[in-house]
C-alpha positions in Angstrom: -97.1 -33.1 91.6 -94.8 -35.4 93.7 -90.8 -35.0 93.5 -89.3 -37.9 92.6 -87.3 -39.3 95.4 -84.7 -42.0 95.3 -85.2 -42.7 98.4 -89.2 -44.6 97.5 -87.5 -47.4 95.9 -87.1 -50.4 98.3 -84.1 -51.9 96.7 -82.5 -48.8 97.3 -83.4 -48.5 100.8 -81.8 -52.3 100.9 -78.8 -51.0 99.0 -78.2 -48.2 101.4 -78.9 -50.1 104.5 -76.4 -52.6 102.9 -73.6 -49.3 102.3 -74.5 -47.7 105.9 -73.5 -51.4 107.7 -70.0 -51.1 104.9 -69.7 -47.2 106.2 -69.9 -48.4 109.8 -67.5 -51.1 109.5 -65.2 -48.2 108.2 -65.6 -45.7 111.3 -62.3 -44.5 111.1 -60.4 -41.2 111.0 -56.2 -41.1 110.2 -54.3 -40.7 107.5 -53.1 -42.4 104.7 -50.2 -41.1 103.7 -46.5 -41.6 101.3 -44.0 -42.6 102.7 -44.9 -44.3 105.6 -42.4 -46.8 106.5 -42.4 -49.8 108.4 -40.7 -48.9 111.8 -40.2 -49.5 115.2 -37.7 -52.2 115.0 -35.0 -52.3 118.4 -31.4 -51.9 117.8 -29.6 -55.1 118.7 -26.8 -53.0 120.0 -27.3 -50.6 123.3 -24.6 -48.3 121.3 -25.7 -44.9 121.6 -24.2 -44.3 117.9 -26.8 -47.5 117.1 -29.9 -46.2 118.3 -30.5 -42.8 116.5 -34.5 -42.0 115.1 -35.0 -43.0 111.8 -36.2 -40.4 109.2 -38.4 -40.8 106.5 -36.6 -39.6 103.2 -36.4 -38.0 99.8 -34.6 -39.1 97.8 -34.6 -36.9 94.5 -32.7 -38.3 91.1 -32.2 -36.9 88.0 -30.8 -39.3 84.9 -28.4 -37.4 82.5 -29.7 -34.0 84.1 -33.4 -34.7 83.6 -35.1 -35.0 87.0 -37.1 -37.9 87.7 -40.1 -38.9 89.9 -38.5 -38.7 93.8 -38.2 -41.8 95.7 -39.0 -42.6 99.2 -36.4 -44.0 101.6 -35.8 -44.9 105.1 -32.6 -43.6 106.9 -30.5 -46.3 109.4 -30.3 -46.1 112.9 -27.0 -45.3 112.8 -24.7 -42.8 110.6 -25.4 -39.3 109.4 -28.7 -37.6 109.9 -30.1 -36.1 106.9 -30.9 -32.1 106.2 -34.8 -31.5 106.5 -34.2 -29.0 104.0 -34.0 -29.6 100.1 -31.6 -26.7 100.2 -29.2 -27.3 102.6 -28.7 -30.7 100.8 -26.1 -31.8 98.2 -26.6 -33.1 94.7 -24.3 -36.1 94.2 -23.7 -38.4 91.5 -24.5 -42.4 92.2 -21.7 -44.9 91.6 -23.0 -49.0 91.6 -20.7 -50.9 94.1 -18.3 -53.4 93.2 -18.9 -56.0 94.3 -22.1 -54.7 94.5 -22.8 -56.0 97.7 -20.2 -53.5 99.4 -19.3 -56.7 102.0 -15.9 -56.0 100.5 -13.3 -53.7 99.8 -14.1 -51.7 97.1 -12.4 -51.9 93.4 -12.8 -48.0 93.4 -12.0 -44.8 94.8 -15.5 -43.1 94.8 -15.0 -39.8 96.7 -18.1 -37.7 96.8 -20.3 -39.8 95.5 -23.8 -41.8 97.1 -22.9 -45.5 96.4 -25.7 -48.3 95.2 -25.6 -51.3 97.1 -27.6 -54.2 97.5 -28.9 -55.3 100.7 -27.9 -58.7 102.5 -24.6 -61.0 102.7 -22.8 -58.5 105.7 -24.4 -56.4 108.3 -25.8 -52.5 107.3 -22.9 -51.1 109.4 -20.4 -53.1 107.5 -21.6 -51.8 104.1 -21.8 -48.5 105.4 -18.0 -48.7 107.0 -16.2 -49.9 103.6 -17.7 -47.5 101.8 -17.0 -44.3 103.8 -13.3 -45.9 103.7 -13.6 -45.7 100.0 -14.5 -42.2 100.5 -17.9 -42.4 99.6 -20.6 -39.2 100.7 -23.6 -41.3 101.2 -24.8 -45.5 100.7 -27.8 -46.1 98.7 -29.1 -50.1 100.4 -31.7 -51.7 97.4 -34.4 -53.9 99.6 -35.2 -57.2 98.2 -38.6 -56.0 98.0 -41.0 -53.0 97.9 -41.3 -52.8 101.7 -38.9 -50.2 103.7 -37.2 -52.1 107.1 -35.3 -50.1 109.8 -31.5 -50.8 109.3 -29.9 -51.4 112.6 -27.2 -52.4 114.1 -26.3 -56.4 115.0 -25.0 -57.0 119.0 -21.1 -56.8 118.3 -21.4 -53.5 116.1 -21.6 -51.0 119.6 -18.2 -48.9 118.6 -19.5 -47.0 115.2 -18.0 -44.1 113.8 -20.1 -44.0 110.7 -20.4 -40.4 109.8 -22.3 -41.0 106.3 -25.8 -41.3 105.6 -27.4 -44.2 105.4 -30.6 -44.7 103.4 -32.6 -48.2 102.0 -35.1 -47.3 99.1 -37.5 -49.9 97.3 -36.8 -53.0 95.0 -38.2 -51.7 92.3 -36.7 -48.2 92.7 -33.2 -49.3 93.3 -33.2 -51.4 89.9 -34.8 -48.5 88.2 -31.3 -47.1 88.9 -28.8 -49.9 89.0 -30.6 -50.1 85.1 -29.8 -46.5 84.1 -26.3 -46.6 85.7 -25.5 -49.9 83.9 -26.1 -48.2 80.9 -23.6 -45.8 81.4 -26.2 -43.0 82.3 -25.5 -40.1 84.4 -27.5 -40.7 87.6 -27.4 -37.7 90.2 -29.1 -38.3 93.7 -30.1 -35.5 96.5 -30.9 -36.8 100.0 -32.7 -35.0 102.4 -35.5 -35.7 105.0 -38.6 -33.2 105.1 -40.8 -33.2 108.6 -43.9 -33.4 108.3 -46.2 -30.7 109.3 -48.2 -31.1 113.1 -51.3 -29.7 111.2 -52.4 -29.8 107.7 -55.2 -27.5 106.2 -56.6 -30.7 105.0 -58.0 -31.7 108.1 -60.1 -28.1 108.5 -62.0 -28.6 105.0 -62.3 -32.1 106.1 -64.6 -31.3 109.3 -66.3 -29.2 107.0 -67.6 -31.3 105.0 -68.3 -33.9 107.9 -70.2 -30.6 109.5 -71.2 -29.9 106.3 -72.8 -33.1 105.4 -74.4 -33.6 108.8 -76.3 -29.7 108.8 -77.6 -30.4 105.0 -79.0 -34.1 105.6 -80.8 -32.7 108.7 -82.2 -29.6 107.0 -82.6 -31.1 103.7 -86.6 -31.7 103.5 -87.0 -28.2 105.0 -84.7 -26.9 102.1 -87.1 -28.9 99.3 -89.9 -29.0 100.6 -92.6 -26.9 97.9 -96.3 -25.4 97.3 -98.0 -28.1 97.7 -100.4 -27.2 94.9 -100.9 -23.3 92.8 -103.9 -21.5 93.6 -105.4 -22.2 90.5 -105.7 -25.8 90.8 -107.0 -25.7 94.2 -110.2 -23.6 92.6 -111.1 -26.3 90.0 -110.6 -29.1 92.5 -113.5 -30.7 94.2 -113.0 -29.4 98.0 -113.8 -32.8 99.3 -111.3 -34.5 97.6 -107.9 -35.6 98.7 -105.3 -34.2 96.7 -103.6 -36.7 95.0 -100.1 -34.7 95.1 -100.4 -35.1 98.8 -100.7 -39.0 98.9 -98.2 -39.3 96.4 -96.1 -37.5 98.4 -96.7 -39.2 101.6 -95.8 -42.4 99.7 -92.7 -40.9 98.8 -91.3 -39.6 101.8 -90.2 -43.2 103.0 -88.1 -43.7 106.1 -86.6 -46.4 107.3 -87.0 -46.3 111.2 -84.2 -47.9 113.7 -85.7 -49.8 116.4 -83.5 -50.7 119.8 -83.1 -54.9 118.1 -82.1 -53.0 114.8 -79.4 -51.0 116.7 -78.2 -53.8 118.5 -78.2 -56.0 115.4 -76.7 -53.2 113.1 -73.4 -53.6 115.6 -73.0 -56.9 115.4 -73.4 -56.8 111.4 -70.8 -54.8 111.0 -68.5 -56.1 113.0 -69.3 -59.4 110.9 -68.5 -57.4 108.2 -65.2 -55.8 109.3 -63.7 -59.1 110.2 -65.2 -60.5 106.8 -63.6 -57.3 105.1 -60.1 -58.1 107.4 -60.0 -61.9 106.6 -61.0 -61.5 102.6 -60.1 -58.3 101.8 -58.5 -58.6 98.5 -58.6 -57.1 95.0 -61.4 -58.4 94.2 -63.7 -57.8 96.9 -62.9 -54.5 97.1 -63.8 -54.1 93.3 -67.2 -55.2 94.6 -67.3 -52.9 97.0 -66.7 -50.0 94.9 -69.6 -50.9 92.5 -71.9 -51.1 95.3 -70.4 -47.3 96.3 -70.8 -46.1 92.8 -74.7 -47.7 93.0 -75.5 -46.2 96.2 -74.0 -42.6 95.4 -74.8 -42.3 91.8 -78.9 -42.5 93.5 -77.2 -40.2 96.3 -76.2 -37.9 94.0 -79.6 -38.1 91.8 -81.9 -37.4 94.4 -79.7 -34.7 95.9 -79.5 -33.0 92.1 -83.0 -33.1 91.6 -83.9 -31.6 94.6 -82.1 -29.0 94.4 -83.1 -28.2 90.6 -86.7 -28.5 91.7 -86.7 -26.6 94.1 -85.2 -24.0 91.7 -87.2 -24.8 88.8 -90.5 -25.4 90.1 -91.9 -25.6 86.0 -90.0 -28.6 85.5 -92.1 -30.6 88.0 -94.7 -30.1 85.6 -92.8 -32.3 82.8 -93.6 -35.8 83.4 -93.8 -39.0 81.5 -95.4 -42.2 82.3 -93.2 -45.4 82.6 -94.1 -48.7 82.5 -93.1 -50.5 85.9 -91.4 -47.6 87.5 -95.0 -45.5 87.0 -95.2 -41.5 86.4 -92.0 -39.8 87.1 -90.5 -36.4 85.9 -88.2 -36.0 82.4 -85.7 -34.2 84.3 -85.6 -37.2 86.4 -84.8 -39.6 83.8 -82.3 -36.9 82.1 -80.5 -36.4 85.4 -80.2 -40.6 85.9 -77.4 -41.1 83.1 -75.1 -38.4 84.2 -75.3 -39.7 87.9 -74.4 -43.1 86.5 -71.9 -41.6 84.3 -70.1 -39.6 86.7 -69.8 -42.8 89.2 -67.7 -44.4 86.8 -65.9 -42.4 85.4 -65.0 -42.2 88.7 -64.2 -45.6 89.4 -62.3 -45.6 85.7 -60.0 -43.0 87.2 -60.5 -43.5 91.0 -56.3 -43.5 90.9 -55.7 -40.3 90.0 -54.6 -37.2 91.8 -57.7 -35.5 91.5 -60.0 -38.7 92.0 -60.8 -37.6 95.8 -63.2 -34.7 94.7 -65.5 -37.3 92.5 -65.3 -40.2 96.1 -66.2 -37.4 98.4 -69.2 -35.9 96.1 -70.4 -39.5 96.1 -69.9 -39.9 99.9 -71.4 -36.7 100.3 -74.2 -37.6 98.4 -74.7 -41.1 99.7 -74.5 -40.1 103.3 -77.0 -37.3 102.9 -79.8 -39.6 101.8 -78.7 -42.4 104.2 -79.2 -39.6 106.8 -82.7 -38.7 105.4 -83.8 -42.5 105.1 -82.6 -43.8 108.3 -84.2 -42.4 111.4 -84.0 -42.4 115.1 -87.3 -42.2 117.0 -86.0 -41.7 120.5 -82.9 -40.8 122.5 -83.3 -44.7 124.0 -82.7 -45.9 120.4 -79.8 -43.5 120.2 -78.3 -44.5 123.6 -78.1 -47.9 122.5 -76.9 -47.5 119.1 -74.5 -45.0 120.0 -73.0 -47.0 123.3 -72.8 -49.7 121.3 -71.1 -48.2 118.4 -68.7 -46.4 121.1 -67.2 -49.9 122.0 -67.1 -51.4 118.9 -65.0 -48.4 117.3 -62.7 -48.6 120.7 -62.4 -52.5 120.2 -61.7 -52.4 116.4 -59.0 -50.1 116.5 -57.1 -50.8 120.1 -58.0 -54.1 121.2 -58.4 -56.1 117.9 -53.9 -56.0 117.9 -54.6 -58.1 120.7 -56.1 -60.9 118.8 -55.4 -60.5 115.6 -51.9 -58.7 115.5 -52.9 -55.8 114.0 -55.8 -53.5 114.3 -58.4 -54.3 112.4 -60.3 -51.5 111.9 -57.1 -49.6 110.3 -56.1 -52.5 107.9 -59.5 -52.5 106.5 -59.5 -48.8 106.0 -56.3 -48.2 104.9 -56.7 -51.2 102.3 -53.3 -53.2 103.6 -54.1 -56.6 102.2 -56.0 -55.0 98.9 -52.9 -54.7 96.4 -53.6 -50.9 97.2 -56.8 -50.8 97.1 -58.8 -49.2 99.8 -62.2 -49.3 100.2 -64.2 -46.1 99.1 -66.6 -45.6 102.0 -64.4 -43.1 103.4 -64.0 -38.6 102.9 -60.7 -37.9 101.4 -58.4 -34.8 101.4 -54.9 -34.2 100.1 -52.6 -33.0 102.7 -51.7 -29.9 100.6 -49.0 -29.1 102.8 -46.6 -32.0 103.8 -44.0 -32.8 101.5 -44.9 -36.7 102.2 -48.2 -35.9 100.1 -50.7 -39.0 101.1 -54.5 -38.0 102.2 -56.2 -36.8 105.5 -59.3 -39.5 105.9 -62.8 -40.2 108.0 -64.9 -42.7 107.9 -68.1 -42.6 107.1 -68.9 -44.1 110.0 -68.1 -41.1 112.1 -70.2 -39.3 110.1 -73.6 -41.0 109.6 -73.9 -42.1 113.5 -73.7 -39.2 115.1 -75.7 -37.7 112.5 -78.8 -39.9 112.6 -78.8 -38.3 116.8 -78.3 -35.0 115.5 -81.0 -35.6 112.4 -83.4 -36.7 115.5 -82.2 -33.6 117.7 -83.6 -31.5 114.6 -86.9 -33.0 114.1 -87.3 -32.9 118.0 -87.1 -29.0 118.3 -89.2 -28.5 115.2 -92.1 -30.9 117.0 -91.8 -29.0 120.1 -91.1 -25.7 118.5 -88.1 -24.9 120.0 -85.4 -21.9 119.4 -82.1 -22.0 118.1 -80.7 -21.7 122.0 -83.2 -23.5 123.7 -83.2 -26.0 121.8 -80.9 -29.0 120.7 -79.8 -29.2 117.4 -77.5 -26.4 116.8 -75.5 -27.4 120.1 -75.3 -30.6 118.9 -73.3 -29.1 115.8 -71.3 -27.7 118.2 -70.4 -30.3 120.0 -69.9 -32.8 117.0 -67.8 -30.0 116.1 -65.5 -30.3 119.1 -65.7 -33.6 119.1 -63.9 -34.1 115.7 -61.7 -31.5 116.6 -60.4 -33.6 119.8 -59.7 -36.5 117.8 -57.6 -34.6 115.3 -55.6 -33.1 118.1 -55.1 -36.7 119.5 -54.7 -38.2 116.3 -51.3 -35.3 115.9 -50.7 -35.8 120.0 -50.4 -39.7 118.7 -47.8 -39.3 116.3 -50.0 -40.1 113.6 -52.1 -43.1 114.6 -55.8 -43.7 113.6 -57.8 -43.1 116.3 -61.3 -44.6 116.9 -63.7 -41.2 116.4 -66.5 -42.5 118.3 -64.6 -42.3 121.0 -65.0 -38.4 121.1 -67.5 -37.8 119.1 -70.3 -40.0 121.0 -69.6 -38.0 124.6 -70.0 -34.4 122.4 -73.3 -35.4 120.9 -75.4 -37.9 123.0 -73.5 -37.2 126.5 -74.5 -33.6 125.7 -77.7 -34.3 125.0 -78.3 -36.1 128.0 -77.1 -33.2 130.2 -78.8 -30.7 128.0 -81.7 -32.8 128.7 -81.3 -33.2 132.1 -80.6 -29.6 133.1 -84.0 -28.3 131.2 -86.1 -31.3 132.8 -86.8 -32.8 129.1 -84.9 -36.3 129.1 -88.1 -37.9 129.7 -89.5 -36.5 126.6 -86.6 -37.1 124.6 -86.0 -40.7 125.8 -89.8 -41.8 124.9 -90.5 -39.7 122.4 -92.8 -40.7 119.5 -93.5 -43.9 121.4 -97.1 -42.5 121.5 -97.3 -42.2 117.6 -99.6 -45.0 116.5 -98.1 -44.5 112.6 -95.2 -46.9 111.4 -92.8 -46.0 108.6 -94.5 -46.6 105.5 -91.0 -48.0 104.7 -90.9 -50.3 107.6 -88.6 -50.4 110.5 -85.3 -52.6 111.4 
């Protein structure tokens, strides 16, 4: 009796080739994070007093003494620097300028208080100065819109004495307050800038699951794999017949084998894709993108659960029904269907909430395991090309594309810039529990799946040749994908925070090691041709 296997429908295998070009296109590791501001604006003055860092701020309120959500804020260039501490900070009430502009001498007294102003009609540094002289503790500047700019200083302004902070929050924010102090509400405000941690423990449970997801793709059929038949039946069947549980097997373990014009072609795909993704990305299309996610890891997560349970419940393969068009197939396959479905959308229902990263990265999980046991490379020449290839295009995508387009492509896709907030789902999320900023810790798939089809190979390479754990390839490869994801994180920190193109370090700590692995034990020419000898194809086919 054959286990069920999502993976023997070919408009699956087209749906996951389809997701594994999408999860290319989103090789990326970074961060996504609150708070982030647009910076990096020069001071037109060379004022010392003009050229101060910016922080990133948080700006806590509370309306008639019941605190409200914090705001984000960005401090000037010039002025006061903020507390990184929310306790050496003082609570202050919020007074609205008149004229609410703050271009001119104000109508009040406002000692110890943050004053609202709005932004434009007078330079930053000229709000700031008339309101310190009406001895105000702080200046509140209300962008006219939801972005945060750096406040600097204009060429004559190079003699400041502005000893106040300095902060701009959001549109949307500042009329949230300008409302509830128009009303006559009590409005308090705390300033204060929190650093953000070099590490989080976000990123640890993160490779984890990128290691994680790797180990159990390549060991997966080993993990499932069952009796063929019992004892018993083997008595009353005819010795000269073929079993029929072992041809409906071997019809179900489809693979889809990549071949040197696949590997070439699968680069220039996605980087069709990623410019298609860059150029059209909008609400929308990524809408589109997470049905086809939900699709692909709702089957992920089905043939993953009913592997497992089989292999646990061996009865239950037993229990099978026969189906018109789809054939004979197991109830517990058909019960376990639904609540994949189910739990897909009520992911995408919810994808917004806090918590909606566990439900994405079971999916991913899940998808990326059976893209892993569908996809295969035959050869380390396969790999080399694939590999190489996908090396550049992460490289290009992330520091050259600025270049040509302005902005690098591979991060505006991932980090779903030009989606109304959207981002696209092909990616493992984790909160950073730590930093005060919140946001999430992110890889893309990507990173994940190309590597792992070498390591996947690597695995079915020492079983063939019956190698050891030492001697042979697969557990160093762990070990080096390992190290390899933990040199982009400590570049990605070394960077100040900017994505970094994995493939970068991951392809010298898997296929460079192989390679030299290879080459010290005399083996590269086996591993480079091997299975070119093999006269079977794929029952799936080859791309």
């Amino acid at each position: 009796m054959a286990i069920p296997r999502a993976s023997s429908s070919p408009l699956l295998h087209v749906v996951l080739i389809l997701l594994s070009l999408l999860c290319f296109a989103s090789s990326y590791c970074g961060v996504l994070a609150a708070g982030d501001a647009s910076q990096g604006a020069e001071s037109a003055s060379a004022s010392p007093s003009c050229n101060l860092t910016s922080q990133d701020v948080k700006v806590n309120n509370w309306l008639n003494g019941d605190e409200r959500p914090s705001l984000d804020g960005l401090s000037a260039r010039f002025g006061a620097l903020l507390p990184t501490s929310v306790s050496k900070a003082l609570k202050l009430p919020a007074v609205l300028a008149n004229p609410f502009n703050s271009c001119n001498n104000l109508s009040l007294k406002l000692s110890d208080s943050i004053v609202v102003v709005k932004r434009g009609d007078c330079t930053y540094a000229t709000k700031a100065r008339i309101a310190e002289s009406s001895g105000a503790a702080g200046l509140l500047v209300i962008n006219d819109d939801e972005d945060l700019t750096e406040m600097v200083c204009s060429k004559n302004e190079t003699l400041l004495n502005i000893t106040i902070p300095v902060v701009m929050i959001p549109k949307s924010a500042g009329e949230n307050i300008t409302a509830s102090l128009s009303s006559g509400g009590k409005v308090d405000v705390l300033l204060y800038a929190p650093t953000r941690p070099i590490i989080d423990i976000s990123v640890v449970f993160l490779a984890l699951m990128s290691v994680g997801s790797i180990i159990s793709a390549s060991l997966w059929d080993d993990f499932s794999a069952h009796d063929q038949v019992d004892e018993h039946y083997n008595q009353l069947r005819r010795k000269d017949q073929p079993s029929a549980e072992m041809n409906e097997e071997d019809s179900e373990k489809e693979t889809v084998e990549i071949k040197a014009v696949g590997a070439i072609s699968f680069v220039i795909v996605a980087s069709a894709f990623l410019v298609l993704l860059f150029f059209f990305m909008s609400y929308s299309f990524v809408l589109l993108l997470i049905v086809l996610f939900c699709i692909a890891g709702s089957q992920g997560l089905h043939a993953c659960l009913l592997s497992i349970i089989l292999r646990v419940f061996k009865g239950c393969r037993q229990m099978r029904i026969n189906i018109p068009i789809f054939g004979e197939v197991t109830i517990l396959s058909i019960v376990l269907l639904p609540f994949c479905f189910a739990f897909a959308i009520s992911w995408a229902i919810n994808r917004h909430s806090p918590h909606s990263w566990i439900g994405q990265d079971i999916l991913g999980i899940s998808l990326m395991i059976t893209v892993l046991r569908v996809l295969q490379l035959p050869n380390i020449k396969v790999a080399s090309l694939l590999l190489c290839c996908a090396f550049f295009y992460d490289i290009f995508w992330v520091f050259i594309s600025p270049l040509i387009f302005h902005e690098s492509v591979m991060i505006a896709v991932a980090t779903g810039n030009k989606a109304g907030g959207e981002s696209i789902p092909m990616l493992l999320r984790m909160p950073r529990f730590f930093d005060p900023w919140g946001g999430y810790q992110m890889i893309g798939f990507g990173d994940i799946i190309l590597p792992g089809l070498l390591i996947a190979f690597s695995h079915r390479f020492d079983k063939s040749t019956k190698k050891g754990i030492l001697n042979g390839y697969f557990v160093w490869l762990i070990i080096g994908y390992a190290f390899g994801l933990s040199l982009t994180y400590l570049v990605f920190f070394l960077m100040n925070g900017h994505g970094q193109p994995a493939l970068l370090y991951l392809v010298p700590c898997t296929l460079g090691l192989t390679v030299v692995l290879g080459g010290i034990r005399g083996e590269l020419s086996n591993l480079w041709n091997f299975g070119e000898k093999q006269s079977e194809v794929s029952p799936a086919g080859q791309v």
